[in-house]
PDB file of N, H, CA, C and O in Angstrom:
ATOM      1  N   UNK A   1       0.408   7.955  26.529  1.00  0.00           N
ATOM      2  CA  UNK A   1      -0.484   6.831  26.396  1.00  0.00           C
ATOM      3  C   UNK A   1      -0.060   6.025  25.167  1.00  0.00           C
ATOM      4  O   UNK A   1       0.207   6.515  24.070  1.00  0.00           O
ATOM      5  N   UNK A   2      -0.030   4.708  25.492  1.00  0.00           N
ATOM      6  H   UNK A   2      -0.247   4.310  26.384  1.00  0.00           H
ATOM      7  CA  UNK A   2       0.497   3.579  24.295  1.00  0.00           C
ATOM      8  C   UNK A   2      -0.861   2.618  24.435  1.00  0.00           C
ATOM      9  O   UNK A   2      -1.502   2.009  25.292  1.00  0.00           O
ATOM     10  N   UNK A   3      -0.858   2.891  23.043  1.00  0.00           N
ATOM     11  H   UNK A   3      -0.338   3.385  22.347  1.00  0.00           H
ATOM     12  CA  UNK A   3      -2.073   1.926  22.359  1.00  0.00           C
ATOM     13  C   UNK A   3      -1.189   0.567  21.927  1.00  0.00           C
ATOM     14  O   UNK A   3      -0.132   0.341  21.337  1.00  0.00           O
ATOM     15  N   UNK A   4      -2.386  -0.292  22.652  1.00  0.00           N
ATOM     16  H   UNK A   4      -3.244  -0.108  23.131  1.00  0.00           H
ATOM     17  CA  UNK A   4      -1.799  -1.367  22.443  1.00  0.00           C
ATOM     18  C   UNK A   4      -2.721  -2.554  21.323  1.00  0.00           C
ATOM     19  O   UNK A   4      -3.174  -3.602  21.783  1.00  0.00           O
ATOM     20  N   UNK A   5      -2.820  -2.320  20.412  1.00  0.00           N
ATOM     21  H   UNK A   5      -2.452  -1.469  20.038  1.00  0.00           H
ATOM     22  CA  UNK A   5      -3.491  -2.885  19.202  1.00  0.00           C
ATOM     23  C   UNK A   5      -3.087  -3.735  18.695  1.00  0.00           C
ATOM     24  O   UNK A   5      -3.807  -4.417  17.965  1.00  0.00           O
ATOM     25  N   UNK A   6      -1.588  -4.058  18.916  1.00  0.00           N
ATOM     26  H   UNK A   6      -1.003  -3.505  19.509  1.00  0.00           H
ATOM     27  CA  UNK A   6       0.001  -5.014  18.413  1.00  0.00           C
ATOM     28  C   UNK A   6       0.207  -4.859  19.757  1.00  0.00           C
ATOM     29  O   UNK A   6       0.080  -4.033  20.661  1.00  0.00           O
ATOM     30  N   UNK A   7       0.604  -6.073  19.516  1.00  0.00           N
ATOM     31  H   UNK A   7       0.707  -6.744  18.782  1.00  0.00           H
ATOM     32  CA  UNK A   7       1.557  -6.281  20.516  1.00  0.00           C
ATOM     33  C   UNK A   7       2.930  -6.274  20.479  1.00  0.00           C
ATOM     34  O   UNK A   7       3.646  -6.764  21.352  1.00  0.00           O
ATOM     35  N   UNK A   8       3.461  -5.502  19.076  1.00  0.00           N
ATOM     36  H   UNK A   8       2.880  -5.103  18.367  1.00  0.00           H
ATOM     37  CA  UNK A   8       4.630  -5.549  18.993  1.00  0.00           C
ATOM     38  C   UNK A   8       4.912  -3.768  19.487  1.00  0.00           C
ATOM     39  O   UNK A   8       6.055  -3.483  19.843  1.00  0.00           O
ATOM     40  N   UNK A   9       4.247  -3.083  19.484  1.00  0.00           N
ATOM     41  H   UNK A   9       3.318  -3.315  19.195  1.00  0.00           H
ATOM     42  CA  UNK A   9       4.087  -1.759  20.212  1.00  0.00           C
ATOM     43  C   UNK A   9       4.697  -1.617  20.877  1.00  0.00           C
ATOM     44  O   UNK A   9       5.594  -0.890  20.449  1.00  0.00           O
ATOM     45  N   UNK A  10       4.871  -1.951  22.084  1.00  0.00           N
ATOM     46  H   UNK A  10       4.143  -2.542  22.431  1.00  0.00           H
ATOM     47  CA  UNK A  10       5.282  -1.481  23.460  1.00  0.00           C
ATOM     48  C   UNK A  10       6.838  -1.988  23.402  1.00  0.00           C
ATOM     49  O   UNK A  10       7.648  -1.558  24.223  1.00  0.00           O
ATOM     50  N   UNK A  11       7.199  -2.890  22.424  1.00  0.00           N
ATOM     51  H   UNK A  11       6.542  -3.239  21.757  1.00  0.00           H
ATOM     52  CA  UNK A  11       8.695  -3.206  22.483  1.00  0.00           C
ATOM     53  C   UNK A  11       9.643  -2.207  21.295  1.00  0.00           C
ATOM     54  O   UNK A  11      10.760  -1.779  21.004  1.00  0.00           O
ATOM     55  N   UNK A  12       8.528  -2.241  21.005  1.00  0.00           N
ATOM     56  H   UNK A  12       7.620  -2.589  21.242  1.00  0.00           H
ATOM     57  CA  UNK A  12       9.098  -1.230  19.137  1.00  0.00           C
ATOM     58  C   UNK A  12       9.348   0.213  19.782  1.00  0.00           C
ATOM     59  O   UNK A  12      10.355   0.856  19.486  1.00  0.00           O
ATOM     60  N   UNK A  13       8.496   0.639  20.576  1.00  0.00           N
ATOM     61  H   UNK A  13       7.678   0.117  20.816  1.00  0.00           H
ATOM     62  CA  UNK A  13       8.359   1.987  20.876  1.00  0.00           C
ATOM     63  C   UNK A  13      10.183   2.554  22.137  1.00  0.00           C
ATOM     64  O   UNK A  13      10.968   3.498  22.051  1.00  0.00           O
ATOM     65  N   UNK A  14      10.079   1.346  23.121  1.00  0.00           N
ATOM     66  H   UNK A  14       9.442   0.578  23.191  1.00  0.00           H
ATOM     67  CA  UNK A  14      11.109   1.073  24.134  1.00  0.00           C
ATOM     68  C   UNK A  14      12.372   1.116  23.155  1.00  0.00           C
ATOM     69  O   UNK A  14      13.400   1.725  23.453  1.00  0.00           O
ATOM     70  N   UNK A  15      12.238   0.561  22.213  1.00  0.00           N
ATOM     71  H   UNK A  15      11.403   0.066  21.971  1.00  0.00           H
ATOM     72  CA  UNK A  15      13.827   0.345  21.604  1.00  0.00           C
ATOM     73  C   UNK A  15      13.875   1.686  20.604  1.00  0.00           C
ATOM     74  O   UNK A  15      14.981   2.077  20.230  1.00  0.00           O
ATOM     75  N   UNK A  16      12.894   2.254  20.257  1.00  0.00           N
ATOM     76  H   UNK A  16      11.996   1.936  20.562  1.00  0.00           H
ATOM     77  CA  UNK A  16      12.842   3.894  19.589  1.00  0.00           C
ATOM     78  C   UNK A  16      13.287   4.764  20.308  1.00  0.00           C
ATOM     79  O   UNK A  16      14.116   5.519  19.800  1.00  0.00           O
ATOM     80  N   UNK A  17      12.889   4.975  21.779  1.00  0.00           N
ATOM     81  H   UNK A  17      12.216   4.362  22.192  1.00  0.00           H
ATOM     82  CA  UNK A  17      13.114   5.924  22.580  1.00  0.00           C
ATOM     83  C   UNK A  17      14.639   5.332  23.327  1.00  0.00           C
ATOM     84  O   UNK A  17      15.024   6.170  24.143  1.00  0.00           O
ATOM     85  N   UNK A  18      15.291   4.492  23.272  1.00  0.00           N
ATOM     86  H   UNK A  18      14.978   3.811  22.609  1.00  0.00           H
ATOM     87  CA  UNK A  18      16.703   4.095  23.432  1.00  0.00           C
ATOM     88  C   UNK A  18      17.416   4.526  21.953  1.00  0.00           C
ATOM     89  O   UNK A  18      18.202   5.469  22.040  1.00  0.00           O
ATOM     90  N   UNK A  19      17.257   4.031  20.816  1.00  0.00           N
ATOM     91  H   UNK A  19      16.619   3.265  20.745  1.00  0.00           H
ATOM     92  CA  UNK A  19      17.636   4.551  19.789  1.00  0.00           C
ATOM     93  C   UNK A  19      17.728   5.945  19.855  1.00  0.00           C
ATOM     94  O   UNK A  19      18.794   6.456  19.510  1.00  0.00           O
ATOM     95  N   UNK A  20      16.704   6.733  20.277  1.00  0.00           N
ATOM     96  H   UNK A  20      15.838   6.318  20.556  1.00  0.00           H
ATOM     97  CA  UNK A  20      16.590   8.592  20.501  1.00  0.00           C
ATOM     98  C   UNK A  20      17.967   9.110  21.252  1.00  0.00           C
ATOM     99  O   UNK A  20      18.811   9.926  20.880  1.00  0.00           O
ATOM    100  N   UNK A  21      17.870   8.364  22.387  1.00  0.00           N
ATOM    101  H   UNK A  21      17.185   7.701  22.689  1.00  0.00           H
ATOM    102  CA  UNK A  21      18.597   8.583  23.512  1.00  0.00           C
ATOM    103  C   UNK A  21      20.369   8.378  23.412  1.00  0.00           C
ATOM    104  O   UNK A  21      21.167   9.125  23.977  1.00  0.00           O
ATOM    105  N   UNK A  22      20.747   7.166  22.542  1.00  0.00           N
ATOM    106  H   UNK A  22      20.098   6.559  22.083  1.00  0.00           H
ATOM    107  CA  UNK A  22      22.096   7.449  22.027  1.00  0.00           C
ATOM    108  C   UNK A  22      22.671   7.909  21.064  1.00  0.00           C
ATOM    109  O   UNK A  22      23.875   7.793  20.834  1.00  0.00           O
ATOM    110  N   UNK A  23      21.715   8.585  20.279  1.00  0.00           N
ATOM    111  H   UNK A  23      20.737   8.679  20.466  1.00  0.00           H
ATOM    112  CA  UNK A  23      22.062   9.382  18.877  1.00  0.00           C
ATOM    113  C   UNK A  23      22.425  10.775  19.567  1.00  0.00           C
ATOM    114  O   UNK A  23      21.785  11.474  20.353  1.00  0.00           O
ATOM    115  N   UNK A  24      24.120  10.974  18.787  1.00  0.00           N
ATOM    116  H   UNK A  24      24.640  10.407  18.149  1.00  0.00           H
ATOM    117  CA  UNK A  24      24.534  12.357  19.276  1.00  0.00           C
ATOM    118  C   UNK A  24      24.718  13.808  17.870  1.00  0.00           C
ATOM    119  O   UNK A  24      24.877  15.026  17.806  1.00  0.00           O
ATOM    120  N   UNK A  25      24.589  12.851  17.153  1.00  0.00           N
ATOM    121  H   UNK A  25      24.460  11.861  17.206  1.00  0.00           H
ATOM    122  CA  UNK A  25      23.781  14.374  16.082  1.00  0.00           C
ATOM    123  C   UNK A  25      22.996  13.910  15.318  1.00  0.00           C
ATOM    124  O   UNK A  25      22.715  12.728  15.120  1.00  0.00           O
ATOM    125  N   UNK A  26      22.384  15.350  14.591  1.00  0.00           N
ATOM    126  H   UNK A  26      22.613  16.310  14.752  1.00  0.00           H
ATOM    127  CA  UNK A  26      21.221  15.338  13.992  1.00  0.00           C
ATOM    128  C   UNK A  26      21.651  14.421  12.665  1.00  0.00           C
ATOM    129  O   UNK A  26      20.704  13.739  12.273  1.00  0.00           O
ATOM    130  N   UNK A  27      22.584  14.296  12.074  1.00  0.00           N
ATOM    131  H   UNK A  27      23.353  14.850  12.393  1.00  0.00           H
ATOM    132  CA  UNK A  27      22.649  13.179  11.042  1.00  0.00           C
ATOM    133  C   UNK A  27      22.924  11.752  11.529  1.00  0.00           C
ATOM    134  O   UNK A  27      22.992  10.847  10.697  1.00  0.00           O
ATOM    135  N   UNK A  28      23.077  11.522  12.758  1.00  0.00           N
ATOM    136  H   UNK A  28      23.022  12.258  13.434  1.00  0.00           H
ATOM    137  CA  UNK A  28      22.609  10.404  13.147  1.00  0.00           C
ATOM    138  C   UNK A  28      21.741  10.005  13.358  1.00  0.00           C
ATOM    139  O   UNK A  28      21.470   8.837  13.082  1.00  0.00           O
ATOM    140  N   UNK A  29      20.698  11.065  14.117  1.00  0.00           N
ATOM    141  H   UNK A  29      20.919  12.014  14.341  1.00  0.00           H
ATOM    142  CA  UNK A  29      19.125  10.549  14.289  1.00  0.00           C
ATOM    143  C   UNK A  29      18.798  10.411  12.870  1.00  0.00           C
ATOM    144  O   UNK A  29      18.412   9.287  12.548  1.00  0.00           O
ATOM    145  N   UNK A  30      18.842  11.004  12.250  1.00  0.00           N
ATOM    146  H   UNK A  30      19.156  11.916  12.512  1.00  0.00           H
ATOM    147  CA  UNK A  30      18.413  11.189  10.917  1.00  0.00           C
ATOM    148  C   UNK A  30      18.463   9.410  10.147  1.00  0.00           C
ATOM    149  O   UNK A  30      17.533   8.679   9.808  1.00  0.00           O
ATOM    150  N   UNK A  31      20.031   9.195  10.090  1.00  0.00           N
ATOM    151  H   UNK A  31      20.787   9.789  10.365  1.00  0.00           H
ATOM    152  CA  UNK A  31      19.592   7.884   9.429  1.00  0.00           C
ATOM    153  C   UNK A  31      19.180   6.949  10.686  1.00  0.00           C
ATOM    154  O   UNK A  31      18.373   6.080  10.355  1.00  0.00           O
ATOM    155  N   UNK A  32      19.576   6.927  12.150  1.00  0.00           N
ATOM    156  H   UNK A  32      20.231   7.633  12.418  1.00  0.00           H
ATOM    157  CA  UNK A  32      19.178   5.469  12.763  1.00  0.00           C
ATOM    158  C   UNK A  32      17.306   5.770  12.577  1.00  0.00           C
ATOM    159  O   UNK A  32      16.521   4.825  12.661  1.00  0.00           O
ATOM    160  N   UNK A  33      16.850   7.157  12.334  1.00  0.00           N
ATOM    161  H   UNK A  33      17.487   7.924  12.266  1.00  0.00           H
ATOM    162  CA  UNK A  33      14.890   6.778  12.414  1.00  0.00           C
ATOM    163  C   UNK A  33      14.932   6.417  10.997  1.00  0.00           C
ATOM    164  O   UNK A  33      13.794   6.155  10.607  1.00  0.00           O
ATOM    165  N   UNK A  34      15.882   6.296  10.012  1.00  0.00           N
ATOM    166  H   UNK A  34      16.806   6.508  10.328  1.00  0.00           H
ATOM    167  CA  UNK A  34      15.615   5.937   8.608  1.00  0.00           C
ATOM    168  C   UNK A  34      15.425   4.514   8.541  1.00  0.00           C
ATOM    169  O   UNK A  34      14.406   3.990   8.089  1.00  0.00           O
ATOM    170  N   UNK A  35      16.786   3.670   9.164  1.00  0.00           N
ATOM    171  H   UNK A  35      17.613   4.096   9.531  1.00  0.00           H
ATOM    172  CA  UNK A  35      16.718   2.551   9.283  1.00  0.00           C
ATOM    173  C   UNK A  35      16.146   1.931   9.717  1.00  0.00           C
ATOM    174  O   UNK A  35      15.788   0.849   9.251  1.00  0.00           O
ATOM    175  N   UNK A  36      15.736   2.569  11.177  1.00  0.00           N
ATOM    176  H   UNK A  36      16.027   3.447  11.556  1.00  0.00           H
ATOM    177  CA  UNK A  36      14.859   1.785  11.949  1.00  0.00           C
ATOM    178  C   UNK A  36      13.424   1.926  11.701  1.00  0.00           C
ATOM    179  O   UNK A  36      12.567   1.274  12.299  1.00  0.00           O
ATOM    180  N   UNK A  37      13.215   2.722  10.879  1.00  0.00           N
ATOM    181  H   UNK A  37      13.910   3.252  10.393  1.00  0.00           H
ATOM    182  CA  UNK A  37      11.388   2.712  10.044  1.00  0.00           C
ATOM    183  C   UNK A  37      11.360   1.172   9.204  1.00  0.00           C
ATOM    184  O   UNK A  37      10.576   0.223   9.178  1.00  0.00           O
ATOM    185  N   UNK A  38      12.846   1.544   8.460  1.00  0.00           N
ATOM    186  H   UNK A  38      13.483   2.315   8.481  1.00  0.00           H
ATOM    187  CA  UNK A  38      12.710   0.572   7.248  1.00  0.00           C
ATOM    188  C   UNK A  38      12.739  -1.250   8.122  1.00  0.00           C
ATOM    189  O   UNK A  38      12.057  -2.105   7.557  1.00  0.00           O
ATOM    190  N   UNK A  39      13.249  -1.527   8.966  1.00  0.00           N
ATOM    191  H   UNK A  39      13.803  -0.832   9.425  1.00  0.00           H
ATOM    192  CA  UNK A  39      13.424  -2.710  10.092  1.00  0.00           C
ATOM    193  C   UNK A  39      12.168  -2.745  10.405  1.00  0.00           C
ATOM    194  O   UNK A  39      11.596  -3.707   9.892  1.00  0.00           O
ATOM    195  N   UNK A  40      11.489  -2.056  11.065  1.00  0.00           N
ATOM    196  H   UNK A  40      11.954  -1.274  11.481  1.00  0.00           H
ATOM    197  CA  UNK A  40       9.694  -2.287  11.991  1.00  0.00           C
ATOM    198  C   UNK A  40       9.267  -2.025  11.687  1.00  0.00           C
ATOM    199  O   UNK A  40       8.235  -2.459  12.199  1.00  0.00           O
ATOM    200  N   UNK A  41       8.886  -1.054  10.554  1.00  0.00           N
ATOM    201  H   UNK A  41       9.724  -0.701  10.138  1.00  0.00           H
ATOM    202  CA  UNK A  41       7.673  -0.504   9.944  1.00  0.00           C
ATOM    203  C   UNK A  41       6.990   0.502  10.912  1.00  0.00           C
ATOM    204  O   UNK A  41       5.831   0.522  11.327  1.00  0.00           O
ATOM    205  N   UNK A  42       8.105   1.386  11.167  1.00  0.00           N
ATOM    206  H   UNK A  42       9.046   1.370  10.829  1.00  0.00           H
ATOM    207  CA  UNK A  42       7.562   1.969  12.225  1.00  0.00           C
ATOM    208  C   UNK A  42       6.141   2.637  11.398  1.00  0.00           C
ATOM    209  O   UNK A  42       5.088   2.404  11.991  1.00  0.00           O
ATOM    210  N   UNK A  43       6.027   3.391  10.171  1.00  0.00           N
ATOM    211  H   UNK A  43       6.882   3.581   9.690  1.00  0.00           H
ATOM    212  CA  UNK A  43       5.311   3.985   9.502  1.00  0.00           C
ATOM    213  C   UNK A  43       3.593   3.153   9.942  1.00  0.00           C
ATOM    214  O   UNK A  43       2.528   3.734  10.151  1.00  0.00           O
ATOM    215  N   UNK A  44       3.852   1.786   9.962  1.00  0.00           N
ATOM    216  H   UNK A  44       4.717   1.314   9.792  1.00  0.00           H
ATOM    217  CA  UNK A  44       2.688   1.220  10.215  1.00  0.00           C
ATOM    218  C   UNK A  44       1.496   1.368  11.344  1.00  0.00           C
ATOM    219  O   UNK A  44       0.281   1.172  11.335  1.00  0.00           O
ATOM    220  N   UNK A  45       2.684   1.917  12.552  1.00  0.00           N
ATOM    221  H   UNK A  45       3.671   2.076  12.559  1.00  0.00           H
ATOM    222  CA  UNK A  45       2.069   2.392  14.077  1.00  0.00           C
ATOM    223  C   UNK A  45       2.259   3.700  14.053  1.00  0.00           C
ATOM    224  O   UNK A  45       1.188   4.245  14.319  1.00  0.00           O
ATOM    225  N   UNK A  46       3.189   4.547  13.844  1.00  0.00           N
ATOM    226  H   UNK A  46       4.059   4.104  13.628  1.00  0.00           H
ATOM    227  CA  UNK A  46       3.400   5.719  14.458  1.00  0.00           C
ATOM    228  C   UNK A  46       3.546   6.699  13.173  1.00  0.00           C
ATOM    229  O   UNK A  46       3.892   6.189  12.107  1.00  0.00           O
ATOM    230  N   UNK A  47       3.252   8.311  13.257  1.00  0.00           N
ATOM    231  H   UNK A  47       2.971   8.725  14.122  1.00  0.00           H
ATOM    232  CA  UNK A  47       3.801   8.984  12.185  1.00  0.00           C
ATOM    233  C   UNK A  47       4.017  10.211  13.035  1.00  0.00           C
ATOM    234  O   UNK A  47       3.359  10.936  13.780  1.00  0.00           O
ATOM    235  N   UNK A  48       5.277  10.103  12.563  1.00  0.00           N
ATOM    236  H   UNK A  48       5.812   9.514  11.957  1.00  0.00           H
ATOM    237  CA  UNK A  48       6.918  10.765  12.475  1.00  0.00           C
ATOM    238  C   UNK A  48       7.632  11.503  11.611  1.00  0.00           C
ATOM    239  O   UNK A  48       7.464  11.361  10.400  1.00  0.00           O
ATOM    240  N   UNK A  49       8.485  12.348  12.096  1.00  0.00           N
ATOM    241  H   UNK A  49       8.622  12.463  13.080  1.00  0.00           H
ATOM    242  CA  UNK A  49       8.878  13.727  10.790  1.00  0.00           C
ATOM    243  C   UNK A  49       9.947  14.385  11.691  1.00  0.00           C
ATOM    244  O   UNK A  49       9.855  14.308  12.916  1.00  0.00           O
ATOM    245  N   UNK A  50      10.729  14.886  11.218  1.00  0.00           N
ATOM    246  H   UNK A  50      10.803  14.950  10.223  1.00  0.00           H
ATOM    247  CA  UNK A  50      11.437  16.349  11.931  1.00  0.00           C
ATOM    248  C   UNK A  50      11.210  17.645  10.738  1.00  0.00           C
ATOM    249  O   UNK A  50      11.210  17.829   9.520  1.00  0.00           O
ATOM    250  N   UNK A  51      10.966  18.600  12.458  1.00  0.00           N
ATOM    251  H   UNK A  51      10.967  18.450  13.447  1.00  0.00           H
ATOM    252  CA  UNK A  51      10.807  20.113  12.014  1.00  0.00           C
ATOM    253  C   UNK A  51      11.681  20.529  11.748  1.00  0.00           C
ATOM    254  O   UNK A  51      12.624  19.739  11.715  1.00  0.00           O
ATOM    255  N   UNK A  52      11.976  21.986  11.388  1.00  0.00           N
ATOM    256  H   UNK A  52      11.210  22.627  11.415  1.00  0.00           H
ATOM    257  CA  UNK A  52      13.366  22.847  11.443  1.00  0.00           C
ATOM    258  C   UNK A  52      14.155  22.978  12.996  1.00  0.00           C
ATOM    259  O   UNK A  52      15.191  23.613  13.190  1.00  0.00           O
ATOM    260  N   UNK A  53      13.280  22.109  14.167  1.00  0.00           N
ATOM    261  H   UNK A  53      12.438  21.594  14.010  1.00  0.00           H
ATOM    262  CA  UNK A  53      14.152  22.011  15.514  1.00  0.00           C
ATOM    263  C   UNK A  53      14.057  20.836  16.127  1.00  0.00           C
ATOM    264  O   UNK A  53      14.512  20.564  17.238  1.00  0.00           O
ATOM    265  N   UNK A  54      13.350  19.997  15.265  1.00  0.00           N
ATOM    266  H   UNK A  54      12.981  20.217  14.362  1.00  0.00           H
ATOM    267  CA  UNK A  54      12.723  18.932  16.192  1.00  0.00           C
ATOM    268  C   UNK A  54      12.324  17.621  15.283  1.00  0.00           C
ATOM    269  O   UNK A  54      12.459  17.404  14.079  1.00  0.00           O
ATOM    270  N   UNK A  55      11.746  16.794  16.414  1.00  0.00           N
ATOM    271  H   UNK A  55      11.636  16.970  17.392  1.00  0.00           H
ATOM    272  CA  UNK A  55      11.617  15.490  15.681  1.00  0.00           C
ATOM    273  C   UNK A  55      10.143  15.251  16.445  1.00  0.00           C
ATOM    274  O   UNK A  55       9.906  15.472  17.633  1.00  0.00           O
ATOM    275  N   UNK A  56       9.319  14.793  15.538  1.00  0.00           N
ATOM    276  H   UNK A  56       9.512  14.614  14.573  1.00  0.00           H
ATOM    277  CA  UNK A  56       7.934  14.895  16.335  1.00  0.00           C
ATOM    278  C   UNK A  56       7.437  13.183  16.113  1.00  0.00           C
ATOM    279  O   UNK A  56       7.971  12.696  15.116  1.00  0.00           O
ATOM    280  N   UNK A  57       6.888  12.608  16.567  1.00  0.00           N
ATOM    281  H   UNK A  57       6.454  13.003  17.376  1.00  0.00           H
ATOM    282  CA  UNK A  57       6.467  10.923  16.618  1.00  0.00           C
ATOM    283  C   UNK A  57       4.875  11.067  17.374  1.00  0.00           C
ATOM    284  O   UNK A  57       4.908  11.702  18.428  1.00  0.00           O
ATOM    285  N   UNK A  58       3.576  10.579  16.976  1.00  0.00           N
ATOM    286  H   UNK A  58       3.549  10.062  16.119  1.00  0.00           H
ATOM    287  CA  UNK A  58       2.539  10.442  17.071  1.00  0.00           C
ATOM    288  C   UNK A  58       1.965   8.908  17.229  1.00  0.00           C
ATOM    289  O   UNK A  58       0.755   8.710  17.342  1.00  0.00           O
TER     290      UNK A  58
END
């Protein structure tokens, strides 16, 4: 379920989960969710972290 409160949501979120999808190691995800927080503010809509296996987004 996507809350739509912004309307910049539903495009921010589409280009996150493409960003997810071509990152092929963990120090890549690592900086493209760095960069791409610091670009959209993702921090503003969503909160996000990786575990010791994982990457979790709320």
């Amino acid at each position: 379920m996507i809350c739509l409160w912004d309307d910049a949501i539903p495009t921010m979120f589409l280009e996150f989960i493409n960003l997810l999808t071509l990152t092929t190691s963990e120090e890549e995800l690592r900086k493209s969710v760095k960069d791409f927080s610091e670009k959209h503010e993702l921090d503003k809509f969503f909160l996000y972290g990786f575990g010791s296996h994982h990457f979790y987004l709320h």
